[in-house]
N, C-alpha and C positions, 0 to 999 in steps of 0.2 A: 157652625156658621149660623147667621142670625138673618144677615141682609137677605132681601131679593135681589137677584143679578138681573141687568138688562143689560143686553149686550148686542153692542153695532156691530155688522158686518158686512165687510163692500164685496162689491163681483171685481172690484178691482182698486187701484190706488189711485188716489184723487174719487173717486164717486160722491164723499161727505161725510166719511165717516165721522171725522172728527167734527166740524160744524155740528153733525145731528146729535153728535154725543156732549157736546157742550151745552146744546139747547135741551137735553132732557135733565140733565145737572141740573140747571134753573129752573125748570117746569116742575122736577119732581121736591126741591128744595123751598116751593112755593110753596110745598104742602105742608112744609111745617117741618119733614121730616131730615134725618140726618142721612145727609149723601156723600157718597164719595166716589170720584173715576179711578178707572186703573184701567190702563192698558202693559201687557206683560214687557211687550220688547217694541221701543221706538226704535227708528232710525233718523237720523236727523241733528243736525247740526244748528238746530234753533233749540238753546237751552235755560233754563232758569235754574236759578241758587236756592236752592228750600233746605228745611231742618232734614235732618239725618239723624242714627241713633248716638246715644249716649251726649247729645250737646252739641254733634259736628255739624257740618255741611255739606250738601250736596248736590248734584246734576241729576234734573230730570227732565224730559222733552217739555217744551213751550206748548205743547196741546193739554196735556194733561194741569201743569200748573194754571193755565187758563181754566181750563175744567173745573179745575179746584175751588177758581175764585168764584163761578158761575155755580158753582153748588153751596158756596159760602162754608167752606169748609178751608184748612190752614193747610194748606199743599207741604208735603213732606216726600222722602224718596221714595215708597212704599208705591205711592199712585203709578210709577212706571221705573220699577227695579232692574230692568234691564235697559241701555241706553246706547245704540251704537252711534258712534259717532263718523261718518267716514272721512279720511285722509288721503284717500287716493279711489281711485276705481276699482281697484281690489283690496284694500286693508281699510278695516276699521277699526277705531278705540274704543275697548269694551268696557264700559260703566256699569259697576253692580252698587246696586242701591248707594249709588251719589257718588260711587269712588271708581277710579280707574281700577280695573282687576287685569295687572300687566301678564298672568297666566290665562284666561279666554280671550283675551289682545291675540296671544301668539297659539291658541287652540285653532285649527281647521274649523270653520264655520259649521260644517254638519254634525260636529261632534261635540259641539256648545252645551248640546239640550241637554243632557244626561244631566251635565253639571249647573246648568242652570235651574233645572226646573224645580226641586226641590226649594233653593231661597224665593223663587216666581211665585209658589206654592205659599209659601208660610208668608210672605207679603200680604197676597190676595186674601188667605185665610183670617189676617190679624184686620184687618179694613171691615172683611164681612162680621167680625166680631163685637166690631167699635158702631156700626152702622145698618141704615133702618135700610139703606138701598144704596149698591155699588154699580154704578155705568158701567160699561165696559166696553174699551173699543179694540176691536181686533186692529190687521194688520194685513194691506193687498187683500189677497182673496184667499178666503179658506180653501177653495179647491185645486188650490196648485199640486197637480198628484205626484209630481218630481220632487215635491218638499215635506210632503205627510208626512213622514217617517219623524222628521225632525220637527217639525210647525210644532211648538209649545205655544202660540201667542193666542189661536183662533180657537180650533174646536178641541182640543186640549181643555183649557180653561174652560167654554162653555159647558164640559160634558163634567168637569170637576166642583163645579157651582149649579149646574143644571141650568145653568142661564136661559131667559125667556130672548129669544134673537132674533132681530131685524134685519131684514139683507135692505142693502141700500143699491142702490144704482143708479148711474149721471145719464139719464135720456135724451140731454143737450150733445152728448158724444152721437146716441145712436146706437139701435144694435138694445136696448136695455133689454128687453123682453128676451131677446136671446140671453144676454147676460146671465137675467135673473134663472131662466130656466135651465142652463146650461150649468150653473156653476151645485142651484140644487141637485139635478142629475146623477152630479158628483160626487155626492156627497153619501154616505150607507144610511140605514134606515135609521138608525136609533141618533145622528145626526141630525137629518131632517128633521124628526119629533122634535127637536130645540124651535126652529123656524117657527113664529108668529106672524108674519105678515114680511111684506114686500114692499121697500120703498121706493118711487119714483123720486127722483131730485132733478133740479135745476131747470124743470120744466116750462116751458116758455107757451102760451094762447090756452084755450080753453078744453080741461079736463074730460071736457062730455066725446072729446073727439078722440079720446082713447079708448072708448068703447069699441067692440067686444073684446078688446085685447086680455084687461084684466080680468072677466070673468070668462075668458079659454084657458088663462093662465092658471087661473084658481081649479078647474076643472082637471088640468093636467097634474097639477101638483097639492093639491089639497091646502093651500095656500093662499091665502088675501091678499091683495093690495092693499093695506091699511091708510096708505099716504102719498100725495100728488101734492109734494113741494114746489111753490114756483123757483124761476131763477130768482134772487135776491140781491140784486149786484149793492154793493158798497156797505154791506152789511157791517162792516166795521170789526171782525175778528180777525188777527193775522190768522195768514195761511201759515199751515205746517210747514209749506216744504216746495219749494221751488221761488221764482220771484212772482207777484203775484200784480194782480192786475192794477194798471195804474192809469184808467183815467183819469180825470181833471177831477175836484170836486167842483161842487155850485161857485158860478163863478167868473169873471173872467182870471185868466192867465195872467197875475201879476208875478210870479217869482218860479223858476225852473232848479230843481235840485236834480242834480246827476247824481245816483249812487254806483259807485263803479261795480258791476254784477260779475265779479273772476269767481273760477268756477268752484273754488272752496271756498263761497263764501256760509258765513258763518253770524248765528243771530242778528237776520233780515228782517225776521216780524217785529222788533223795536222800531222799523220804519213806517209802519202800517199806521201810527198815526198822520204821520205827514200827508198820508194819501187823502186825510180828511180835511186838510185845514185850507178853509176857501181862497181859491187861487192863486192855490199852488200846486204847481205841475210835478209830480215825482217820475223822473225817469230813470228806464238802468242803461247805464253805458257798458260797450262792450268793444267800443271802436272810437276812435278820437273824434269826428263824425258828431256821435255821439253826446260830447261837450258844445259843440255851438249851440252860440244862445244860452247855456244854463248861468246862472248866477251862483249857484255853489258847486261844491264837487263832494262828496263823501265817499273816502274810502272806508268801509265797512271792516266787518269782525272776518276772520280767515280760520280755517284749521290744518291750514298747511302756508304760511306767511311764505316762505320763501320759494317754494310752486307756482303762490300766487302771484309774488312781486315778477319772477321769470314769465308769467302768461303776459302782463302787463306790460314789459317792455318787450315780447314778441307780437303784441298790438300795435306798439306805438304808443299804447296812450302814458308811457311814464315821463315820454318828453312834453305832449299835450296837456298835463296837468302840470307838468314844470311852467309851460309858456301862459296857460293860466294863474297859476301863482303870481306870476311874474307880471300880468299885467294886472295885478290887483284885485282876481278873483277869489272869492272865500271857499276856503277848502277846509274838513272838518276831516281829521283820521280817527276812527275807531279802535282799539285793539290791536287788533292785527294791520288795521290802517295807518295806529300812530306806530308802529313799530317801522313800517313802512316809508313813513315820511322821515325818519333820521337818516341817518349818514353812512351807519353800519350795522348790519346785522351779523351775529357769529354765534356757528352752532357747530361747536366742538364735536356733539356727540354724530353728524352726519356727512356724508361724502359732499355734504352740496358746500362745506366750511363757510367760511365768510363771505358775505357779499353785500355791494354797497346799496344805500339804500337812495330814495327821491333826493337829500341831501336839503329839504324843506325846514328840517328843525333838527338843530344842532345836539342830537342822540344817538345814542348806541345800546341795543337791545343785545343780549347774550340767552341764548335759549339752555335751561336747564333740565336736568329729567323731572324735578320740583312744578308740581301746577299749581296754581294761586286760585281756589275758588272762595269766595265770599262775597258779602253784600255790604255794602258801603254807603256812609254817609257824610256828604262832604260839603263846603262851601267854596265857589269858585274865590277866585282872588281876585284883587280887581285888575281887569283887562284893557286894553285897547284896541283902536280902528274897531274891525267888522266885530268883533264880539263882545264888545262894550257892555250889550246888555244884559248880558249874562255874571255881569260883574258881581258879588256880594252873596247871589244865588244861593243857597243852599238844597241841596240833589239827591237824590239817595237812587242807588242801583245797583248794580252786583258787575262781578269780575268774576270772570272764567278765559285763565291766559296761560300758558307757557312763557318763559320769556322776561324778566326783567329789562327795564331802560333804564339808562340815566343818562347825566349830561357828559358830549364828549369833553375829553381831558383837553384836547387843543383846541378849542374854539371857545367864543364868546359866547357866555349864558346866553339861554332861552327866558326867555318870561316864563315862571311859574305858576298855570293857571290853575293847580288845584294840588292839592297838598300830597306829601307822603308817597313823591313821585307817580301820581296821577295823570298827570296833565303838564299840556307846556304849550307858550304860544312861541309866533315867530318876533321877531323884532318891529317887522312893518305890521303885524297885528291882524293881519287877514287867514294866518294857518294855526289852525286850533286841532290837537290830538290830544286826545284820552284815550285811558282806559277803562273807562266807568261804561256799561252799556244802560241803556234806559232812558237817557236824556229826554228822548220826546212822548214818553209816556208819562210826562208829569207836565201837571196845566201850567205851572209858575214858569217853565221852560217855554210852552209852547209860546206864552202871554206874551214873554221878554221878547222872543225873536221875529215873531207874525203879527202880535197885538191879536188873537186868534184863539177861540176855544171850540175843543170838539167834543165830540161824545165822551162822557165816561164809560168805563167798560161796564160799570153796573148797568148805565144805560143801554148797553150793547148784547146784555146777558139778556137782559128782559124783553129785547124787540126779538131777540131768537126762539125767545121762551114760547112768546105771541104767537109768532111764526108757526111754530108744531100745532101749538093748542087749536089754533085755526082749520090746520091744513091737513091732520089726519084724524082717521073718522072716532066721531061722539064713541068713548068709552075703551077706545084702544089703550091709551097709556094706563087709565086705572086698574085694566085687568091685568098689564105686566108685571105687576108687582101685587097682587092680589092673594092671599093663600090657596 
């Protein structure tokens, strides 16, 4: 191995790991030098389509592929070889370097690692080989002592690369100084010697009023505070994993988007643009409620469509969006949202069989064991009513589906709003579904629908960059990677 490892690590999930791992991507990639992230095992059902070996394709979590772009490096499966994806509360879909492996799908969770770690292994090693410096973001907290045994992601990898490691922690929760000390406690000695310093995040008033905390803290544990992060609201990177905050941007309130939030939803940080475009409201509905007042509706991406269309009419809200349709409300289905909006859904291979769909656009999805991932480049067709301007467009985004559509046999065509069974609009012109995810991470998209432009993510890489360079102390990062 050749790189220097730096490697993030939380006292818990949500703290920043990823945020801070993105931002040393771009800090250290400023230097000239060649970077690359890896994190061993996501979870998470926010995915991106990257190169794979021998010329294929693949899945790997939406932190890392951002990571990628923020290190200026061509995101590949490698950066996050292990991928779960969950489909219920207790099963999830296990992705090895980009591909479902339908044998650790049906492996017991705790008995993964054996079999995983090895491919983890020779990922991580081939990165460090290619690169001057590999990020590395753990996973929750290394000191879960119920999971040691099996934790390949955290101090595994650290102890395998000797990684120089940053504990993170959210002081905006509370409790961090506990956190931070509790979870080193935890930790055996030759662990500890990995720790470099102790990060504060999302800290809100003035730094000097944490005094004596971090220098008790550093006395207890031989340990620094390196970094007193403020909060950063509107930063503009999607969140990993949950739905994530949606103020207004600058602005007043001219247009309200409902994205429907059911509980398998699935590649949500595609919306993370809209949260930026001036005066527009991004809300998630989860109740009929919910809809009043919005001008669109978007049914989003799913990894259980037909789980999800059952949660939606045990809301209510499948007849809510029908009486919106109906009064001439714009409704946009994603994926698993346009499969949604057709007429029938049928899935041979499961006890749930067929079931009908919103009955918005005249389709019939058949779910097969066959998953469709790739990246796609396409021009819409020309449209009518609400998505006119989207008409001619030309798109490019990726697909990650189960599930074929097309048109049903008895009913009168749908308008074809994008080629190679992609897309289809309704007759009145105001219900638009694809398959294509990414739509509003491209400016020509945002241009046509808002008259609107937001940050580029380059520009979004660089104000994170700022952010570190700022906020932790003169000659902390240089010596992470120093020999």
């Amino acid at each position: 191995m050749t790189a220097m490892c730096v490697m993030v690590l939380g006292t818990h999930s949500g703290a920043g790991k990823s945020w801070l791992a993105t931002a040393l991507c771009r800090w250290y990639a400023r230097m000239g030098l060649r970077v690359a992230p890896f994190k061993a095992q996501n979870m998470s059902n926010n995915a991106r389509v990257v190169p794979a070996a021998g010329g294929a394709l693949g899945e790997i979590g939406s932190a890392q592929y951002f990571q990628a772009l923020a290190a200026r490096a061509l995101p590949d499966v490698r950066m996050n070889p292990v991928l779960l994806k969950p489909e219920s509360d207790t099963h999830s879909q296990v992705v090895v370097l980009g591909q479902v492996d339908p044998v650790l799908t049906a492996t017991p969770w705790r008995e993964r690692s054996a079999a995983a770690w090895p491919r983890v292994r020779q990922a991580l090693d081939a990165l460090c080989a290619e690169n001057d410096v590999v990020v590395i973001e753990g996973a929750g907290s290394p000191a879960e002592i119920n999971l040691r045994d099996s934790d390949y992601v955290n101090l595994k990898v650290a102890m395998h690369t000797r990684a120089r490691c940053l504990l993170v922690s959210d002081i905006d929760r509370g409790g961090a100084f506990a956190h931070l000390y509790g979870t080193w406690s935890l930790l055996p000695e030759q662990e500890r010697a990995l720790l470099r310093g102790f990060v504060l995040n999302r800290f809100r008033g003035d730094p000097a009023l944490l005094d004596p905390a971090p220098q008790q803290l550093q006395r207890l544990t031989g340990v620094p505070t390196v970094a007193t992060i403020p909060m950063v609201w509107q930063h503009g990177l999607p969140e990993e994993d949950g739905v994530f905050d949606t103020r207004a941007a600058a602005g007043d309130t001219q247009l309200t988007v409902a994205v429907v939030a059911w509980p398998r939803i699935s590649n949500l940080d595609e919306f993370q643009p809209l949260a930026n475009v001036p005066g527009l409201r991004l809300r998630w509905a989860r109740t009929p409620a919910a809809l009043d007042g919005a001008d669109w509706v978007v049914l989003p991406g799913s990894k259980n469509t037909i789980a999800d269309l059952a949660w939606l009419r045990a809301q209510g809200l499948d007849s809510a969006i029908a009486r919106f349709a109906q009064s001439g409300g714009r409704v946009l289905g994603i994926c698993g949202g346009l499969q949604v909006l057709g007429e029938a859904l049928i899935d041979p291979q499961d006890i749930a069989g067929n079931v009908p769909g919103l009955g918005l656009l005249p389709l019939v999805t058949q779910f097969l064991p066959a998953k469709t991932v790739q990246r796609t480049s396409v021009a819409f067709a020309p449209l009518a009513g609400a998505w006119r301007a989207l008409s001619g467009l030309r798109v490019e985004g990726y697909e990650i589906h189960t599930g074929q559509t097309a048109q049903h046999a008895g009913m009168a065509a749908g308008r074809v709003a994008l080629a190679d069974g992609l897309g289809w609009q309704n007759a009145e012109g105001n219900v638009l579904g694809v398959y294509l995810h990414g739509l509003f991470e491209q400016p020509q998209v945002l241009q046509a629908l808002f008259g609107a432009a937001v940050p580029t993510l380059d520009t979004v890489f660089e104000r994170l960059a700022d952010v570190v360079d700022q906020h932790f102390e003169t000659g902390v990062l240089p010596s992470l990677i120093a020999c």
